[in-house]
N, C-alpha and C positions, 0 to 999 in steps of 0.2 A: 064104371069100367070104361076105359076107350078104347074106340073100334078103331081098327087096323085099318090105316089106307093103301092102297097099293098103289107104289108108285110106279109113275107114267114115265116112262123115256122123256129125255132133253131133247130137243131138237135144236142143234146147234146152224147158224148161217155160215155166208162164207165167211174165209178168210177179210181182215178187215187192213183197210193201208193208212197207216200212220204218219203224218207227217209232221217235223217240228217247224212252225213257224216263227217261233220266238217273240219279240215285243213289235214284228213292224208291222203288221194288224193291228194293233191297238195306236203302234206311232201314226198309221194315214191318215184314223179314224180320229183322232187328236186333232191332226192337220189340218181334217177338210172341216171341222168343227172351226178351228180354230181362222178356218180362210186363207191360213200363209199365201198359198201360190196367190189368190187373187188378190188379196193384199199389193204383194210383191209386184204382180205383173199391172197393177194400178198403178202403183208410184213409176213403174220401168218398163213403159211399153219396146214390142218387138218390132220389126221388122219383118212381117210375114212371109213375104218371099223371099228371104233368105234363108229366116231359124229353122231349126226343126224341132227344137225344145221350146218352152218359154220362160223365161227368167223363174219365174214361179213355180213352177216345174222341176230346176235346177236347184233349186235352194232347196225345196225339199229332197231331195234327194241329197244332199251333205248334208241336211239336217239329220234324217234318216241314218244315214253313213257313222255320223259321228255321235248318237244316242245309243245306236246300236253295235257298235262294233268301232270303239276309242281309236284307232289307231289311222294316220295320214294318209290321205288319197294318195295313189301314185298312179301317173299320167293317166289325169282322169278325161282329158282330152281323148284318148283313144275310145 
């Protein structure tokens, strides 16, 4: 015969915050695997006090841009 268990109340936590990051977690972690920036900023050095980005920096991020979301930068100067 089986014995009857009595069950225990849930103790539920809070409320939880979800958020969708899509593939560019996994595009970085690709990138800095794969070394792009420094790759890039090897063959194309900067100019320190000037940039504020570095060539390597910049590639990734169109690389990023145009993996994750097909469509043309517009004034990406700004």
């Amino acid at each position: 015969m089986r014995e009857r268990r009595s069950r225990q109340p849930i103790a539920y936590g809070g409320p939880s915050v979800e958020k969708v990051l899509g593939a560019l977690p996994v595009l970085a972690e690709y990138c800095h695997r794969l070394d792009l920036a420094g790759i890039v900023d090897r063959a194309c050095p900067i100019r320190a006090d000037v940039a504020i980005l570095t060539h390597g920096q910049v590639i990734e991020a169109l690389v990023a841009n145009r993996l994750t979301s097909p469509s043309p930068l517009y004034r990406v100067q700004d």
